[in-house]
N, CA, C and O atoms as a printed pandas DataFrame, in Angstrom:
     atom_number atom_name residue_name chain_id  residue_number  x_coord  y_coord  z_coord
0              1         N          UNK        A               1   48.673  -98.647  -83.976
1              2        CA          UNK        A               1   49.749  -98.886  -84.917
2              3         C          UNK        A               1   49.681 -100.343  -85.356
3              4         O          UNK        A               1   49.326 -101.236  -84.587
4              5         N          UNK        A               2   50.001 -100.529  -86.506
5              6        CA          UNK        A               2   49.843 -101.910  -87.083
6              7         C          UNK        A               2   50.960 -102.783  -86.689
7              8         O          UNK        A               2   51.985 -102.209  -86.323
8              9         N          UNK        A               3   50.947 -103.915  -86.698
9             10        CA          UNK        A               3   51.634 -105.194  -86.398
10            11         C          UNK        A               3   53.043 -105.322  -87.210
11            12         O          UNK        A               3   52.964 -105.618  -88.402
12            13         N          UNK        A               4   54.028 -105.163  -86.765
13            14        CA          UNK        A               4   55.193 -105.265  -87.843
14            15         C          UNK        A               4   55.174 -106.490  -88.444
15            16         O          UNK        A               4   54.814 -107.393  -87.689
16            17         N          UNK        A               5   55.477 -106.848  -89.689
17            18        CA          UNK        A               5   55.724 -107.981  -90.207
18            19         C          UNK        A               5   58.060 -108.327  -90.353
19            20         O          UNK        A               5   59.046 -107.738  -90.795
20            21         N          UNK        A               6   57.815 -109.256  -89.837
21            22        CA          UNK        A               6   59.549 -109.454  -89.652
22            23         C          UNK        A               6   59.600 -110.785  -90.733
23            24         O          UNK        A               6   58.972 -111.843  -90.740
24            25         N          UNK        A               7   60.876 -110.101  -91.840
25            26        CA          UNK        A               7   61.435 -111.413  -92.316
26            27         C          UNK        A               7   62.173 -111.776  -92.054
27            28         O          UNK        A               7   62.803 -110.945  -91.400
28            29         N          UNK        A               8   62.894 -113.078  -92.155
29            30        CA          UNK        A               8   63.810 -113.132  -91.429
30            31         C          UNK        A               8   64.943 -114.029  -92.702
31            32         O          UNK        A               8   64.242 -114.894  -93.226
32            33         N          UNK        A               9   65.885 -114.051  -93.092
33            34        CA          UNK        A               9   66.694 -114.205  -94.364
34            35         C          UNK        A               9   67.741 -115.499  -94.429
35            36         O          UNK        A               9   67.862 -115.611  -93.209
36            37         N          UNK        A              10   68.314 -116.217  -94.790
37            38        CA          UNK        A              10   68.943 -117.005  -94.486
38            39         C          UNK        A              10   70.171 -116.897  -94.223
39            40         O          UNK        A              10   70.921 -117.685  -93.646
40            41         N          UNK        A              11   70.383 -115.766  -94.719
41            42        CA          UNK        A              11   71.987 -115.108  -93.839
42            43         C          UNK        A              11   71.382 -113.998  -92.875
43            44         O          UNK        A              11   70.195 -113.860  -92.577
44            45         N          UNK        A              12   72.350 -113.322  -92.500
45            46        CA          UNK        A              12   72.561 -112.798  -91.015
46            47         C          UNK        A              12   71.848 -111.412  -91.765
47            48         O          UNK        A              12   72.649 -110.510  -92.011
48            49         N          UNK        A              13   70.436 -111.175  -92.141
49            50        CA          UNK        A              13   69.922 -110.184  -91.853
50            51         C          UNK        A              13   68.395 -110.391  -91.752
51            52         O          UNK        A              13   67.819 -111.448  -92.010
52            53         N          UNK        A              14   67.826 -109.259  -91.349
53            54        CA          UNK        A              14   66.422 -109.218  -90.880
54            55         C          UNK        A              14   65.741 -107.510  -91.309
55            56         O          UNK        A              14   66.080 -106.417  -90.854
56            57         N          UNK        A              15   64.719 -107.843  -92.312
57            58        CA          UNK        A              15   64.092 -107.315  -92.528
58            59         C          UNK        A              15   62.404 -106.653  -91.776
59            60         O          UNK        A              15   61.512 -107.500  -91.737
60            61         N          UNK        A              16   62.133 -105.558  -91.360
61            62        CA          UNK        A              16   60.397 -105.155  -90.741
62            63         C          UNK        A              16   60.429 -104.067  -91.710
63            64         O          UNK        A              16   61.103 -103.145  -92.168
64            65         N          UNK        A              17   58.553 -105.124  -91.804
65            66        CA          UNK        A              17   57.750 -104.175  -93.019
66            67         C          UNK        A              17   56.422 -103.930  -92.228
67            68         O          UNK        A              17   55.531 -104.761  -92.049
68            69         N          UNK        A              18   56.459 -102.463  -91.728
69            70        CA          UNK        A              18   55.135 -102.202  -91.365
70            71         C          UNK        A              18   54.496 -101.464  -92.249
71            72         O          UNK        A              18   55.009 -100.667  -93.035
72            73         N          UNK        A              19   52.922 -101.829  -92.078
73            74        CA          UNK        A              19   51.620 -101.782  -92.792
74            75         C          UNK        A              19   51.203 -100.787  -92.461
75            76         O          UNK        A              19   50.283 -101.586  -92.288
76            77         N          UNK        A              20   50.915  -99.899  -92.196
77            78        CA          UNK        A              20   50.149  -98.937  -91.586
78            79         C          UNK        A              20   49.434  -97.558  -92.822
79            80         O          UNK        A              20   50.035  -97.025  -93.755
80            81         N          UNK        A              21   47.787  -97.285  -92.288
81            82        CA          UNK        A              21   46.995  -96.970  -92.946
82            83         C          UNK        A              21   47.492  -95.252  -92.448
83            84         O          UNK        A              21   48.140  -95.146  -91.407
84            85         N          UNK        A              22   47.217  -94.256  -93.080
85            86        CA          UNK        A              22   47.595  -92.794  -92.359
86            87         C          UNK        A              22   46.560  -92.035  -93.175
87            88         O          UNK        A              22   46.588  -91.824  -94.388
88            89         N          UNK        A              23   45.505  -91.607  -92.155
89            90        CA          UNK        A              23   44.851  -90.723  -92.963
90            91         C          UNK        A              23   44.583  -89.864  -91.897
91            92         O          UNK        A              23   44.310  -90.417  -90.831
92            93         N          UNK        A              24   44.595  -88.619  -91.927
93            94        CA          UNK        A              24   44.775  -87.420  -91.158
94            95         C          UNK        A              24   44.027  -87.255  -90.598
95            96         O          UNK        A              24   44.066  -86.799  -89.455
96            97         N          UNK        A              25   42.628  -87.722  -91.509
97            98        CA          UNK        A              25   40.994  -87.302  -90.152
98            99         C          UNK        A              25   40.812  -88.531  -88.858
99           100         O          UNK        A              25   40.207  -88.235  -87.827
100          101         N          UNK        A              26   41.201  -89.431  -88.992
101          102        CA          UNK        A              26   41.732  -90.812  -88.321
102          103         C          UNK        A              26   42.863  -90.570  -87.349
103          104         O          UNK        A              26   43.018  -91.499  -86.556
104          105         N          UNK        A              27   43.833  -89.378  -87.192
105          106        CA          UNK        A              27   44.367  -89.471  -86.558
106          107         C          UNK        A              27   44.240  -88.122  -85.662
107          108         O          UNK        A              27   45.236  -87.464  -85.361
108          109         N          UNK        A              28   43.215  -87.847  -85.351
109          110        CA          UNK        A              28   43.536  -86.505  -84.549
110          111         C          UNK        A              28   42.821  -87.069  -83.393
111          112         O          UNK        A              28   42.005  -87.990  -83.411
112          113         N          UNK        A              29   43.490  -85.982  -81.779
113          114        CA          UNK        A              29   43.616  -86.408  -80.969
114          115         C          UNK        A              29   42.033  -85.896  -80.531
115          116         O          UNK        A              29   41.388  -85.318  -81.407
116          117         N          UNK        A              30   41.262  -86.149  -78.878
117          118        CA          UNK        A              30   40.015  -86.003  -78.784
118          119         C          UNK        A              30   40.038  -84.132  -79.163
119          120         O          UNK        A              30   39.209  -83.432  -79.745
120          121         N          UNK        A              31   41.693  -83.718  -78.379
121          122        CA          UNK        A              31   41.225  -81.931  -78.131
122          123         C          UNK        A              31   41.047  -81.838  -79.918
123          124         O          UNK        A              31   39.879  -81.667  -80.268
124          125         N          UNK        A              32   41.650  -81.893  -80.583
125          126        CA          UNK        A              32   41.026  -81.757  -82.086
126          127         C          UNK        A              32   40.292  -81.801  -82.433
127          128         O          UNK        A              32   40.063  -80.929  -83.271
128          129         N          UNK        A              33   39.508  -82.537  -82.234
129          130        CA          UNK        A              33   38.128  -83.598  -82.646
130          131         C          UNK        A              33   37.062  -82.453  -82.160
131          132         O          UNK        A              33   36.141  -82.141  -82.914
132          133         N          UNK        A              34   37.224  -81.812  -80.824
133          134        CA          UNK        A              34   37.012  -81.111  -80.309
134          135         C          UNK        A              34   36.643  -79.897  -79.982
135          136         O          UNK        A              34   35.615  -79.480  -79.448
136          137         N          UNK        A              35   37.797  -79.259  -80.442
137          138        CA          UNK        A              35   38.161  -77.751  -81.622
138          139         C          UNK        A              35   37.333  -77.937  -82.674
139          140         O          UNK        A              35   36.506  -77.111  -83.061
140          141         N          UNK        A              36   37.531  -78.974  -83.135
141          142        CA          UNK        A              36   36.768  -78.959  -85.185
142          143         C          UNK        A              36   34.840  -78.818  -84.216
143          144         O          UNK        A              36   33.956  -77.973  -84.069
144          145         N          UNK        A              37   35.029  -79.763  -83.954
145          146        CA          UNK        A              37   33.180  -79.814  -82.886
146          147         C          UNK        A              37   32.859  -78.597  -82.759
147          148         O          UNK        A              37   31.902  -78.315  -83.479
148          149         N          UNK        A              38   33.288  -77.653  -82.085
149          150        CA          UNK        A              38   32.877  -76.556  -81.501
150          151         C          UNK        A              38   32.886  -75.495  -82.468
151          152         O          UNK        A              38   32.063  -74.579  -82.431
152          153         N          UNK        A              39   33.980  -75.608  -83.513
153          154        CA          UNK        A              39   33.768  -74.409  -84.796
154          155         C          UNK        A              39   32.741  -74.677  -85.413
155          156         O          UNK        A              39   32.160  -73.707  -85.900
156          157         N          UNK        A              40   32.159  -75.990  -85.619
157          158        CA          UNK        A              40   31.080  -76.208  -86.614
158          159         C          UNK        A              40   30.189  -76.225  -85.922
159          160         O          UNK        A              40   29.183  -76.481  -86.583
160          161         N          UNK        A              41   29.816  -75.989  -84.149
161          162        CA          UNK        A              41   28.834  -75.617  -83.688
162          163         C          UNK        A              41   28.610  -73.813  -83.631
163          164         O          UNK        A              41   27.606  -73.173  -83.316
164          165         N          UNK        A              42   29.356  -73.553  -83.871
165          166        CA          UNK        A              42   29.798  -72.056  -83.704
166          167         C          UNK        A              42   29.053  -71.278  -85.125
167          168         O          UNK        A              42   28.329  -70.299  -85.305
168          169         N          UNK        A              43   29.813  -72.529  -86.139
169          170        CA          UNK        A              43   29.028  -71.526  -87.433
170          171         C          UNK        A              43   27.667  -71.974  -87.427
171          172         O          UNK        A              43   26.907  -71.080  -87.800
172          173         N          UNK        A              44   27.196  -72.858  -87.184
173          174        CA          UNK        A              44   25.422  -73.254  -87.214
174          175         C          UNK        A              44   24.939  -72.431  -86.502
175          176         O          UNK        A              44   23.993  -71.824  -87.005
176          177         N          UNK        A              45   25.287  -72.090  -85.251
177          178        CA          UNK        A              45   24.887  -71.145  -84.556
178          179         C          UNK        A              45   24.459  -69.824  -84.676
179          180         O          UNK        A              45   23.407  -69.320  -84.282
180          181         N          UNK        A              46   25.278  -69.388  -85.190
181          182        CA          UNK        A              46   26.132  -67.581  -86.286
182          183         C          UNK        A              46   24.630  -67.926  -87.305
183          184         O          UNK        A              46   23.713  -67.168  -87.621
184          185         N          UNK        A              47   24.851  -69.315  -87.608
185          186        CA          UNK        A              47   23.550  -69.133  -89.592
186          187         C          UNK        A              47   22.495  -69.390  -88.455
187          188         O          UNK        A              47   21.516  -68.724  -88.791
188          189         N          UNK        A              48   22.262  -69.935  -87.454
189          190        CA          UNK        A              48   20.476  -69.819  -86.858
190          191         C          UNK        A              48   20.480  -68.297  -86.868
191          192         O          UNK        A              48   20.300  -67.511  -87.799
192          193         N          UNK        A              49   20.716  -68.112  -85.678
193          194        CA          UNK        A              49   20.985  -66.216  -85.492
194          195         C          UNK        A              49   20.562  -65.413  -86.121
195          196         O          UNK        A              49   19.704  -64.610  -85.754
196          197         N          UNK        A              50   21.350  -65.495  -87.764
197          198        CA          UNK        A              50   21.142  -64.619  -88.839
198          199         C          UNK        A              50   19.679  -64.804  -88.928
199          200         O          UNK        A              50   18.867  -63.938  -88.601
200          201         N          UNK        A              51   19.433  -65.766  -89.305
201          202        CA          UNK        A              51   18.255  -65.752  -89.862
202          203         C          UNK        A              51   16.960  -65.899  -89.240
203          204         O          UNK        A              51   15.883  -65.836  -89.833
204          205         N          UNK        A              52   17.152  -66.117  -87.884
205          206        CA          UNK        A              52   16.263  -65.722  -86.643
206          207         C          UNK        A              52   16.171  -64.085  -87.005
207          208         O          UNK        A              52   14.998  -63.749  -87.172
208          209         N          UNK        A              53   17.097  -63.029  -87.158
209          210        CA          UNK        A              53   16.933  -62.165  -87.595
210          211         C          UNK        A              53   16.781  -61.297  -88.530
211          212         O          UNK        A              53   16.791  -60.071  -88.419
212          213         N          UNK        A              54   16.598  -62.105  -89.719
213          214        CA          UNK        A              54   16.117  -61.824  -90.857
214          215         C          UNK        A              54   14.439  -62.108  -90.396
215          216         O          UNK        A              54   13.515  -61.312  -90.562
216          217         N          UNK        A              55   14.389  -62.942  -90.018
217          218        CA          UNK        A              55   12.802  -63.242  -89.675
218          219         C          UNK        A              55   12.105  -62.195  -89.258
219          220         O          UNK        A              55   11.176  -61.679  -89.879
220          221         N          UNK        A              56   12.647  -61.759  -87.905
221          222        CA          UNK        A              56   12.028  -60.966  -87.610
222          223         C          UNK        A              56   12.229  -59.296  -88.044
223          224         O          UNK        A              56   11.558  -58.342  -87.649
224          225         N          UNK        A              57   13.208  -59.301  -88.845
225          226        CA          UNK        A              57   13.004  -57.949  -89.596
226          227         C          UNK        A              57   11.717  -58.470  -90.633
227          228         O          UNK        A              57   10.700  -58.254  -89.976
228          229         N          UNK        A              58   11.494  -58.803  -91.385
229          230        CA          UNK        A              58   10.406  -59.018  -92.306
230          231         C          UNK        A              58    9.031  -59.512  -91.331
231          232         O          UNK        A              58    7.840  -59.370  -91.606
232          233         N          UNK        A              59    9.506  -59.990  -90.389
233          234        CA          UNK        A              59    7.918  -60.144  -89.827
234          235         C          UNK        A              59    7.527  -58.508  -89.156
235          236         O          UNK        A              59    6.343  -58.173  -89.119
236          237         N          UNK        A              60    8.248  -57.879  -88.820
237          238        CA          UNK        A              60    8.010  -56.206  -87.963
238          239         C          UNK        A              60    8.049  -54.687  -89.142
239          240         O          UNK        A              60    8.092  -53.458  -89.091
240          241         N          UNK        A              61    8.019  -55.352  -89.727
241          242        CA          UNK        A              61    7.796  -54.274  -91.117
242          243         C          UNK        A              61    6.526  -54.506  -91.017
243          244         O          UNK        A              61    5.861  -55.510  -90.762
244          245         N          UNK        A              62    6.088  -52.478  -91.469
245          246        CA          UNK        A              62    4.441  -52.412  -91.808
246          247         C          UNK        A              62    3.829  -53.045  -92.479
247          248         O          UNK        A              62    4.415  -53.454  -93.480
248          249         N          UNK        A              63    2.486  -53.418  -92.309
249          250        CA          UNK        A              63    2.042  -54.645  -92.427
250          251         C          UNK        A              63    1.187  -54.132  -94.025
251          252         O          UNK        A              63    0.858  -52.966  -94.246
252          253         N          UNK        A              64    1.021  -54.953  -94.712
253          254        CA          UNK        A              64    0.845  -54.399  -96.334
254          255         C          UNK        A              64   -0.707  -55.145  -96.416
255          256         O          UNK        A              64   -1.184  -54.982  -97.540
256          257         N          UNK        A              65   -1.300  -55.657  -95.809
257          258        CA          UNK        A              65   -2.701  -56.269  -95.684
258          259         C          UNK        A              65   -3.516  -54.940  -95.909
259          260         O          UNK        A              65   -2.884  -53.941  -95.565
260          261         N          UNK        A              66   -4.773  -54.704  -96.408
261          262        CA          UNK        A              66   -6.104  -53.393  -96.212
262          263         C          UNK        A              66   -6.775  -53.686  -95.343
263          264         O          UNK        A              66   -7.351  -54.768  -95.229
264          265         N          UNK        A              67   -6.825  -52.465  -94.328
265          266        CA          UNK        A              67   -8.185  -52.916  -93.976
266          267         C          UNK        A              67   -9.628  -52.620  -94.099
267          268         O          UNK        A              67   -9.970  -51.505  -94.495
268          269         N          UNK        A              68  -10.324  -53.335  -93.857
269          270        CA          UNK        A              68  -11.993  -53.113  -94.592
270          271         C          UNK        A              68  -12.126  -52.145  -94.034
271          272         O          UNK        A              68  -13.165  -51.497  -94.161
């Protein structure tokens, strides 16, 4: 949290002006950080997968080469 700034007035009042930056991806806690980590390891995972198995459907299909 940022540093309050205090004015202070020549009669009997007193003013604090805090500064503070708020941006939402900046403020989440580690378990968040965390959660978000693991979904976006989750979908990379899901897209290797797929296409580990796309692979090998097209590599195990009859083979279209002649032979001599």
């Amino acid at each position: 949290m940022a540093d309050p700034t205090v004015i202070e007035c020549a009669s009997a009042c007193t003013v604090t002006v805090v500064h503070e930056l708020s941006l939402p991806p900046l403020q989440l806690t580690p378990e968040e950080g965390a959660q978000i980590a693991v979904a976006v390891l989750v979908v990379w995972a899901v897209g290797w997968g797929v296409r580990q198995l796309t692979r090998l459907i097209q590599t195990s299909g009859p083979s279209t080469e002649k032979e001599d």
